[in-house]
Rosetta silent file (secondary structure, phi, psi, omega in degrees, C-alpha in Angstrom):
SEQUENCE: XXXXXXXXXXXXXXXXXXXXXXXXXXXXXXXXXXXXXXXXXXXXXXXXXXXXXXXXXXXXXXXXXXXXXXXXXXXXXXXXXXXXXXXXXXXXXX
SCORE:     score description
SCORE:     0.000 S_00000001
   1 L     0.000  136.379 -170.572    7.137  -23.709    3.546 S_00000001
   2 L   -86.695  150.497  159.091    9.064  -21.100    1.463 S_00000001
   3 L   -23.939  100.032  178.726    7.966  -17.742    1.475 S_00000001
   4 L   -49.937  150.039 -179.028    4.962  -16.677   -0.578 S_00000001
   5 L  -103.152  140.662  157.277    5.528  -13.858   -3.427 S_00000001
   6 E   -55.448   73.529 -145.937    4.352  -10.807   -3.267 S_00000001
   7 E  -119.099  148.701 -153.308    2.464   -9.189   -6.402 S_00000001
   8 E  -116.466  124.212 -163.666    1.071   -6.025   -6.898 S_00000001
   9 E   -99.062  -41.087  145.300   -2.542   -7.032   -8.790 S_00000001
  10 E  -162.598  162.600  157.755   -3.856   -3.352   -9.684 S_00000001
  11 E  -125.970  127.459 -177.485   -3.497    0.262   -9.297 S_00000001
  12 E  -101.891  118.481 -160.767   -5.825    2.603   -9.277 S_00000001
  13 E   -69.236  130.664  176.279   -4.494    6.441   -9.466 S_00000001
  14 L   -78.717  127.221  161.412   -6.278    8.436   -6.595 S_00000001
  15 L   -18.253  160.251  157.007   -8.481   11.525   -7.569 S_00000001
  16 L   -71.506   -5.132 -169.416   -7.487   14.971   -8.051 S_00000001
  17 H   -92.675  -57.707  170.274   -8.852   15.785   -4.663 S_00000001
  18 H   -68.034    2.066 -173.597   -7.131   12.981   -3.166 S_00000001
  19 H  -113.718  -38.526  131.105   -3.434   13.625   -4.727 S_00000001
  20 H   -14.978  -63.838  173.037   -3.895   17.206   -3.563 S_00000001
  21 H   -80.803  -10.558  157.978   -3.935   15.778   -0.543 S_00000001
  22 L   135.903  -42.597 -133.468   -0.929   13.431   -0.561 S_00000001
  23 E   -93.594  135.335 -171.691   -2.967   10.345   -0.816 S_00000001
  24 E  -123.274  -11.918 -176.566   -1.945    9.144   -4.706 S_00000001
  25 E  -173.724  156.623  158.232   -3.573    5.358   -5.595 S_00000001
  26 E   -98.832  152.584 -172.689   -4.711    2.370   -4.590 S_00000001
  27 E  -139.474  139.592  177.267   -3.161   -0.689   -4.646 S_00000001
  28 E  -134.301  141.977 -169.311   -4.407   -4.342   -4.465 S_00000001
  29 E  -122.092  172.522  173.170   -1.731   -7.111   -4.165 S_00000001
  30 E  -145.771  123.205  167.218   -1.501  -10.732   -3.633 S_00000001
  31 E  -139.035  141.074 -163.134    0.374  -12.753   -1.488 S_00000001
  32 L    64.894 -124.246 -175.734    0.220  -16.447   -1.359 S_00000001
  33 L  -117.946   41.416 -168.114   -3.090  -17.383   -1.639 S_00000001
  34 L  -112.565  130.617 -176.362   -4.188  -13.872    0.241 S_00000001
  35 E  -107.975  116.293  154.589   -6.043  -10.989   -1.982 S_00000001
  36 E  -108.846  113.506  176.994   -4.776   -7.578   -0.128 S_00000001
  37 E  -103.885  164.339  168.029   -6.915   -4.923   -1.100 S_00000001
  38 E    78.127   22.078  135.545   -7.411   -1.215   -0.062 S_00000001
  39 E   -42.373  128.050  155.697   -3.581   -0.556    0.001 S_00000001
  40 E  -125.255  158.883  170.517   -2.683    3.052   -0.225 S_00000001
  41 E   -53.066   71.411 -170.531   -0.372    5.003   -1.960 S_00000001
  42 E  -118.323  153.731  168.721    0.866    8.156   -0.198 S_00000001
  43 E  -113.563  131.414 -169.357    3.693   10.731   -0.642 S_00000001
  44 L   -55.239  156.130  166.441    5.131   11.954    2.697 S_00000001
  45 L   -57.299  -33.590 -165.158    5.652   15.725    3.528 S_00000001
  46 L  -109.391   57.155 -177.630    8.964   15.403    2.981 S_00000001
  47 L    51.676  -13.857  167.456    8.394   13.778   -0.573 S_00000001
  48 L   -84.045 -156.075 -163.715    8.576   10.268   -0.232 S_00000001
  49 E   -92.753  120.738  163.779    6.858    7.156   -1.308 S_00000001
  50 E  -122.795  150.056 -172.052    4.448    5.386    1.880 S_00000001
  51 L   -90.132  168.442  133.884    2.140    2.387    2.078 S_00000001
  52 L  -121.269  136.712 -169.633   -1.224    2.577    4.519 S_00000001
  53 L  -103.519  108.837 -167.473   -2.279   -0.182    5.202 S_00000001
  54 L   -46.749  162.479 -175.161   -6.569   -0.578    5.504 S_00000001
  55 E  -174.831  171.601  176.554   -7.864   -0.548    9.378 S_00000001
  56 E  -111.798  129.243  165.530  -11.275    0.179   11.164 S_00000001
  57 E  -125.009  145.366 -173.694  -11.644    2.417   13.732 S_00000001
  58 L   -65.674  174.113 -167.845  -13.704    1.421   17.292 S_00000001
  59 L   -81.739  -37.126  144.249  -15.978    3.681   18.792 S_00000001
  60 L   -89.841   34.214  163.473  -13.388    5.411   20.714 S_00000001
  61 L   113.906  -54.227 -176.856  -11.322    6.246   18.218 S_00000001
  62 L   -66.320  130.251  148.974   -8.587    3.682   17.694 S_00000001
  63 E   -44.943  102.007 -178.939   -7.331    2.301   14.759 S_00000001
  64 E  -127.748  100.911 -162.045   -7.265   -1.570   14.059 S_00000001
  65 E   -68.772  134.819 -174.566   -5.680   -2.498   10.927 S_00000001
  66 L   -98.064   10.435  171.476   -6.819   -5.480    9.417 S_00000001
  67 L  -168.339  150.346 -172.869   -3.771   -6.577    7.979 S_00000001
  68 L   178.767  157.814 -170.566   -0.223   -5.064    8.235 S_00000001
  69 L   -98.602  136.199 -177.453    3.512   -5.784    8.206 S_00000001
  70 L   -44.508  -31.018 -174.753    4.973   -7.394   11.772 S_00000001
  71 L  -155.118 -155.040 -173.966    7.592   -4.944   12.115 S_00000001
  72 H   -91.855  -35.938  172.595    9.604   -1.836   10.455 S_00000001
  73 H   -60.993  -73.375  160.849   11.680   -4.216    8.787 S_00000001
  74 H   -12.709  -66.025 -166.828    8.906   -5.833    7.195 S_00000001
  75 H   -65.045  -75.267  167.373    7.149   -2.645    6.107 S_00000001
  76 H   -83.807    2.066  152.333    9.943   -1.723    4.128 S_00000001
  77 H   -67.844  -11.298 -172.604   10.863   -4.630    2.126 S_00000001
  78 H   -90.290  -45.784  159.064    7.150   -4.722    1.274 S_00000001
  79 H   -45.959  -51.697  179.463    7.461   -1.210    0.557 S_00000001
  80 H   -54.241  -57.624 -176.423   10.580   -1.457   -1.379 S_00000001
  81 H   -59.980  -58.789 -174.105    8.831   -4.652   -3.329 S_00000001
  82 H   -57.976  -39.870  174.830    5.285   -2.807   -4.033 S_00000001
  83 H   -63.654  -71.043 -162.937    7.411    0.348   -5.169 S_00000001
  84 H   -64.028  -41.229 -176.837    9.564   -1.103   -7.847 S_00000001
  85 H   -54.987  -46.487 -159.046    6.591   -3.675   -9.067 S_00000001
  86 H   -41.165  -57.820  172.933    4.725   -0.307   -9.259 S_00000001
  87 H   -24.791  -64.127 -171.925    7.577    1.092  -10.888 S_00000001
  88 L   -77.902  -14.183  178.971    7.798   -1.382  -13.981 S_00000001
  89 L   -96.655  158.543 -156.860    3.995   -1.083  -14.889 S_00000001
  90 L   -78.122   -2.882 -160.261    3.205    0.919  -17.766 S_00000001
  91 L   -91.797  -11.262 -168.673   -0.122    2.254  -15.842 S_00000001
  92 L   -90.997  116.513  159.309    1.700    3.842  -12.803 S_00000001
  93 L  -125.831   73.982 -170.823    1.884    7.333  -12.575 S_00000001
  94 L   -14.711    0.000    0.000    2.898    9.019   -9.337 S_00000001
C-alpha cells in the first residue's frame, strides 16, 4: 500500500493572547482515511516554524501524545509538508 497524502484541512489563527505567547494556530489535517486534529502552530525562540502535536497528561505529570511522527525524520517532512500547504492558502497568516 502506497503512502497516504497528507492534507492540511483547516487553520485556525491562535488568539492575541496565544501569539503573544508563541503559540500561532491550529491546524487540522488529514491523512489517509485519519482526521488529525488539535495540531499546533508554534514559532520557536529562535524564530522558527514548529508543529505540537495533541497529548494528555497522567496524573503524575507525563505527557502521552495521542498521535505523533515515529522519528525526527518524520517530524520534519511532515513539518516541511504542513508548512508549505500552509504556505499556499490564502487564509494563513503567521
Amino acid at each position: 500500500m502506497a503512502d497516504p497524502t497528507l492534507l492540511v484541512r483547516t487553520w485556525a489563527r491562535g488568539s492575541d493572547d496565544d501569539r503573544r505567547s508563541g503559540l500561532l494556530g491550529f491546524i487540522s489535517a488529514i491523512y489517509g482515511n485519519i482526521l488529525l486534529d488539535g495540531i499546533t502552530l508554534r514559532r520557536t525562540a529562535d524564530g522558527r516554524f514548529a508543529l505540537s502535536f495533541p497529548a494528555r497528561t497522567d496524573r503524575s505529570g507525563r505527557r502521552h501524545a495521542y498521535f505523533r511522527p515515529v522519528d525526527d525524520d518524520a517530524r520534519k517532512g511532515i513539518e516541511a509538508e504542513i508548512l508549505w500547504q500552509l504556505g499556499e492558502r490564502e487564509d494563513f497568516q503567521p
